[in-house]
Every structure is written in structure tokens, then in C-alpha cells.
C-alpha positions in Angstrom: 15.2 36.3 37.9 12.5 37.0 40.1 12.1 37.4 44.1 12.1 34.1 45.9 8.6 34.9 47.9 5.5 33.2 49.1 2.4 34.5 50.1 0.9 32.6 53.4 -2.6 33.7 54.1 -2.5 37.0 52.8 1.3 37.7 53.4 4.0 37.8 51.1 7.3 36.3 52.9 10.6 35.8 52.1 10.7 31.8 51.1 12.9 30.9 54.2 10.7 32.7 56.7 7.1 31.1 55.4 6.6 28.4 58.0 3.7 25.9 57.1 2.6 24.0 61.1 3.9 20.3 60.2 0.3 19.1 61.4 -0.6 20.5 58.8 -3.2 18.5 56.7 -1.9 19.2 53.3 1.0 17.5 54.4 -0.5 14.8 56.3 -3.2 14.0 53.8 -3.3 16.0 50.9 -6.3 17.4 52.6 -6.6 20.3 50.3 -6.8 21.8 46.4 -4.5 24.0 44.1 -5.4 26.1 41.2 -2.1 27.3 38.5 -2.7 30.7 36.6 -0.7 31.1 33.9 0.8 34.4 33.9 2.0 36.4 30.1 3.4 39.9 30.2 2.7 40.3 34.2 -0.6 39.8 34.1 -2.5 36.8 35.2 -4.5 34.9 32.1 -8.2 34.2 32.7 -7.7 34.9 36.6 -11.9 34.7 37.3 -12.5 31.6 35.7 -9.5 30.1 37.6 -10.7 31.2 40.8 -14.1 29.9 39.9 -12.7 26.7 39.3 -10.4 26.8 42.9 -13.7 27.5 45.0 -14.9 25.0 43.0 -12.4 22.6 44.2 -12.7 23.9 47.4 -16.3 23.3 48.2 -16.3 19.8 46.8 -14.4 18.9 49.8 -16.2 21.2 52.2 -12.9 23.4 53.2 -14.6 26.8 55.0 -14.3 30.0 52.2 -12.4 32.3 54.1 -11.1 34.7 51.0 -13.3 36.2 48.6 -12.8 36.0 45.3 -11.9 39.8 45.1 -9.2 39.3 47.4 -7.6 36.2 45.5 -7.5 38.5 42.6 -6.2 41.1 44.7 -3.2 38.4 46.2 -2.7 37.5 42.6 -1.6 41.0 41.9 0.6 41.6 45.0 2.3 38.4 44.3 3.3 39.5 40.7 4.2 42.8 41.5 6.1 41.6 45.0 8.2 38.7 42.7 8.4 41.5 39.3 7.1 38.2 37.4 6.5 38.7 33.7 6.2 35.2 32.6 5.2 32.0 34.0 2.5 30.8 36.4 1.4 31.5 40.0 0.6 28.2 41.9 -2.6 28.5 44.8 -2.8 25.7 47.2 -5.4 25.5 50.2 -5.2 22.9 52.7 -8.3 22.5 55.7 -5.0 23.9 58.2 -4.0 22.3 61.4 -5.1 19.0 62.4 -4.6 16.5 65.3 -3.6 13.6 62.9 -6.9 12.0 63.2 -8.5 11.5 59.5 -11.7 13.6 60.7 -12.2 16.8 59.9 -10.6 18.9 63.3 -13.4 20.9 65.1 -12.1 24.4 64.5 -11.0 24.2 61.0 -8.7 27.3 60.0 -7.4 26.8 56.0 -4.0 27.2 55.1 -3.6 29.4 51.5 -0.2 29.2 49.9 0.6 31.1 46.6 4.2 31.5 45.1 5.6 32.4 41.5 7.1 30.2 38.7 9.0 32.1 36.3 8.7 30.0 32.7 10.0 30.7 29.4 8.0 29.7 27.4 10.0 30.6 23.7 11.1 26.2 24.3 7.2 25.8 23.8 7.7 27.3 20.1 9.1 24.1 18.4 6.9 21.3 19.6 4.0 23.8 18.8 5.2 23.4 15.4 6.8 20.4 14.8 4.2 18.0 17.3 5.2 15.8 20.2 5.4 12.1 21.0 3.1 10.5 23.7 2.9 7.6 25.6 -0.3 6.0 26.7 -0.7 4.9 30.9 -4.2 2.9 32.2 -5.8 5.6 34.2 -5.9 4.3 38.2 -6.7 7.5 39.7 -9.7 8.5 42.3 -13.1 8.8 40.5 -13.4 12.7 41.5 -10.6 14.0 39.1 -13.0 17.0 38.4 -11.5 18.4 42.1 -7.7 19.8 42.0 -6.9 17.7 44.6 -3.3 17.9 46.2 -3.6 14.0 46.0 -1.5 13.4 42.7 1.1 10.6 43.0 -0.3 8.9 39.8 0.1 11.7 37.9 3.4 12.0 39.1 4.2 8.6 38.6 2.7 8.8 34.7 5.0 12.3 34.3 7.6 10.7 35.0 7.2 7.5 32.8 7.1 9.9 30.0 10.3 11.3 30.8 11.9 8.2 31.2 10.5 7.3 27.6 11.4 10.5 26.0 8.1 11.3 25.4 6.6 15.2 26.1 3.5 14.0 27.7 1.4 10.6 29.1 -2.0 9.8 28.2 -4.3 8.2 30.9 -6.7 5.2 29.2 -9.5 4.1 31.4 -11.8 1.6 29.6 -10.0 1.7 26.6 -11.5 5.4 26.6 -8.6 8.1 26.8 -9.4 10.4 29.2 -7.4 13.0 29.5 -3.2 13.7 29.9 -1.6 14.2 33.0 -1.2 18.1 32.6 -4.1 19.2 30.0 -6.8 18.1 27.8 -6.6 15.6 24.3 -8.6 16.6 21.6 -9.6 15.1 18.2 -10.2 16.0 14.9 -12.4 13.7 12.7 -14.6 14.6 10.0 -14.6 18.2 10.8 -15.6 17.4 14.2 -14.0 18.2 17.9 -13.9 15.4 20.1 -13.4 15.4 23.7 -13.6 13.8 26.6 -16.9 14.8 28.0 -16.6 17.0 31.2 -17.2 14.8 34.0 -16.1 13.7 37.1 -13.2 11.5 35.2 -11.2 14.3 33.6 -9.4 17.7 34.7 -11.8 20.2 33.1 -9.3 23.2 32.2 -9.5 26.7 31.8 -7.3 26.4 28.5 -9.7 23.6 27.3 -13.2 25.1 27.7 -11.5 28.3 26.4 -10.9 26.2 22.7 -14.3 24.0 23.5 -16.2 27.3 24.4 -14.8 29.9 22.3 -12.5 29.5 19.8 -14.0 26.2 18.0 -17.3 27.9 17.7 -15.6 31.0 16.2 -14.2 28.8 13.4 -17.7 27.1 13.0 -17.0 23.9 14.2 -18.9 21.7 16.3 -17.5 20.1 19.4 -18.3 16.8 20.3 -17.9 15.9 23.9 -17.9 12.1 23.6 -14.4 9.5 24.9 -12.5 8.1 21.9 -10.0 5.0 22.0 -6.3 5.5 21.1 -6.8 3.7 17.5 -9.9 6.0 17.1 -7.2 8.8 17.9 -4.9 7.3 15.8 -7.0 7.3 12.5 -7.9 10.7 13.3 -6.7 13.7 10.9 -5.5 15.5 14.0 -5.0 15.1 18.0 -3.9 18.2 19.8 -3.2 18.8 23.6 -4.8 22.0 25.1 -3.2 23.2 28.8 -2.0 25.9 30.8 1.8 24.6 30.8 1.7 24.2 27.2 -1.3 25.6 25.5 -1.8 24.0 21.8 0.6 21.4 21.0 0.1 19.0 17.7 0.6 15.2 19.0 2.1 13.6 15.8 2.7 9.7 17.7 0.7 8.1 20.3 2.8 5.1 21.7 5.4 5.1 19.0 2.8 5.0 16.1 1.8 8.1 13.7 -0.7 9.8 13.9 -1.8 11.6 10.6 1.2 11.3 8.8 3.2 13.4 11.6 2.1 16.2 10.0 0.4 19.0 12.0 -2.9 19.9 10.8 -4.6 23.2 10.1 -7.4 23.0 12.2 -4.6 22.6 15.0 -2.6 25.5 13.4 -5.8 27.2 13.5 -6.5 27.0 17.0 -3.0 27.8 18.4 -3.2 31.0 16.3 -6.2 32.0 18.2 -5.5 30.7 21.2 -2.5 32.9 21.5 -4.3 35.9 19.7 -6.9 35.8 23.0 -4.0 35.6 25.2 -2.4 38.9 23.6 -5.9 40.7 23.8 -6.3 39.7 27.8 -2.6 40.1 29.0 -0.9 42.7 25.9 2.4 44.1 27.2 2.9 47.4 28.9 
């Protein structure tokens, strides 16, 4: 079990004695962003890219940089060594601070960073890696700026929780009849030897795990990736569909609304990637 602690700009607190001001705008608004590194072995995974992608985030909606990205990596650290977690993820959140409750930005803006721990075991990941998950399809109804981790998620929420209640793993957002992307990663497709994805807009989530498999690992096995939005029954007459995210890496997606897809079998292209996928992570965070 780890330490129950949270780090409040640049201090690591005991959970009961981190006070957040209620005027916050977070709270108020969901004025801010949040970044999750997934953390293997007590060391964070792809740390730089992440904090790329939270400044990022962060300058889309014109918060003031007050941390550098040396001392995120640095808080990062602390944080695991502080909590003694091996396992699970570190969640960042930066909010524009204090406001008056007025929808403009305040005059003197001073951000708010929050960081805490989430221990995960992730051995439960091992048999729907293997054996593929079900999925459930949801028209997508969010903001047109889903490239920005904005705190602003209640349809995402709402779409997790419609898979649960469905006893699905996961819920595919359609917009257009185009899938875009699921609630907590990325959809990919295999046809004809061929990646497809949904191109890297302003529409989709664009995560660390994905470009690592669209960037990296698919070129290493000499495939081509195709960034280009498919339809579910162009998913479903695919050979293979696959989820790529930091909660659950590579999973196989064997039914899409209750239908098949490939035979519920998982392929070897998918079997292929999760095998390097978890190779890189063993190679950047190997155990002490």
C-alpha cells in the first residue's frame, strides 16, 4: 500500500492537510488540464513526452508556465519516492488558481498544480490482452478541442460509465459515422497490412501510448500507418482492431456493439505489437 500524499505546488502533503481555495477555477469551471504518467517498476514511463504534451495543454488555454519542465520531472520523482509507488500512474492537474467567479480570466492569475499517486495492478490487464474485449459504440458530443487534456470530461464520464453498465471494457465515440477515438485511448485498425487511425487532429486524444505504436513500433515491423477515420462496419470487416492507452496499453477488441470482429480471434499483428510494446516499457523502466 502506498502513502496517501499529494503534491500542491511543489509540496508533498499528507492527503487531509492539502487544501485546494474553493474559488478555485478547476472547481468552478474546469478551468485547467491534467496529464497521467504511467508508472512500471518506480519509474515513470515516457515522462518528457508526457510533459510535452501537459505544456501543451497548458498553453492552448493560455494558463501562465510557472514550472519548468525539469522541475515536473523532478516532482515526478519526489512524488514516487515520497508514496514508495512501484506500479500505477501519477495524475498532474493544473488549474488557472483562484478566481472571483466571474468567467474572465482574474487579473493576477497564480496556477494551481496538483499531482498524487495511483497504485494499479496491472497482472488483471493480462487476460483481456489475450483473450480481447467487448465494446460498445457512443455518438461522440464532446467540445471540438479534444486535442487539449481538458478537466472538462462529463461525456467521457457519462460514455465510461455506459460501458460498465453494459458489461463492456471500453466505449467507442462515433462522430459522423467516423469512430474517433475511445474514451481512455486510441482505436486502431488492421486492414490489408495496413494501420489505420484516426488522424491526429483536434477531434481525438493524441496519446503518448499511441504515437509510441504509430511512431515506433509499426515502423519497426515495416508497416505503414495510415492516419485516415474508418466507420464501425469498416472496423468490423477488419482483420484486427486493437486499443492502445496508458490504462491499458494493447488490448485485442474481438466485438464492437455485440458483433464479431475477426472471428474473436486476436490477431498477430496485435500480438505483435503488445510484445513490443511491453519490450520498450522493460528497456525504459527495468526493475532495480
Amino acid at each position: 500500500m502506498i502513502k496517501d500524499l499529494i503534491l500542491v505546488n511543489g509540496e508533498i502533503l499528507e492527503r487531509s492537510k492539502a487544501v485546494i481555495a474553493f474559488g478555485d477555477r478547476g472547481q468552478q469551471f474546469g478551468d485547467g488540464v491534467f496529464e497521467l504518467v504511467p508508472v512500471y517498476n518506480g519509474r515513470c514511463f515516457a515522462l518528457l513526452p508526457h510533459m510535452e504534451s501537459l505544456f501543451a495543454s497548458v498553453m492552448s488555454i493560455k494558463i501562465p508556465g510557472i514550472y519548468t519542465v525539469e522541475e515536473l520531472v523532478e516532482f515526478h520523482e519526489g512524488l514516487i519516492a515520497a508514496t514508495g509507488l512501484e506500479n500505477g500512474e501519477i495524475y498532474t492537474q493544473v488549474t488557472r488558481g483562484h478566481g472571483n467567479g466571474g468567467l474572465a480570466f482574474p487579473d493576477m492569475m497564480v496556477p494551481q498544480l496538483t499531482m498524487f499517486a495511483v497504485e494499479k495492478d496491472r497482472t488483471c490487464l493480462q487476460e483481456v490482452q489475450e483473450k480481447g474485449v467487448n465494446v460498445i459504440t457512443e455518438p461522440d458530443q464532446r467540445w471540438q478541442r479534444c486535442d487539449i487534456n481538458s478537466l472538462n470530461r462529463l461525456p467521457e464520464v457519462l460514455a465510461k460509465q455506459k460501458a460498465i453498465v453494459g458489461k463492456a471494457f471500453e466505449t467507442l465515440f462515433v462522430r459522423d459515422t467516423k469512430i474517433t477515438e475511445a474514451v481512455e485511448g486510441n482505436l486502431m485498425v488492421v486492414k490489408d497490412e495496413i494501420i489505420w487511425t484516426h488522424p491526429a487532429n483536434n477531434l481525438i486524444h493524441n496519446t503518448i501510448a499511441g504515437r509510441l505504436v504509430k511512431e515506433r513500433l509499426v515502423p519497426d515491423m515495416g508497416m505503414q500507418v495510415l492516419e485516415k477515420a474508418c466507420t464501425v462496419d469498416f472496423a468490423l470487416g477488419a482483420e484486427e482492431v486493437f486499443l492502445v492507452g496508458p490504462h491499458y496499453e494493447v488490448v485485442p477488441v474481438t466485438k464492437i456493439d455485440r458483433k464479431f470482429v475477426a472471428n474473436k480471434q486476436v490477431g498477430a499483428v496485435t500480438k505483435k505489437i503488445q510484445a513490443a510494446f511491453k519490450n520498450f516499457i522493460a528497456k525504459e523502466c527495468p526493475k532495480k
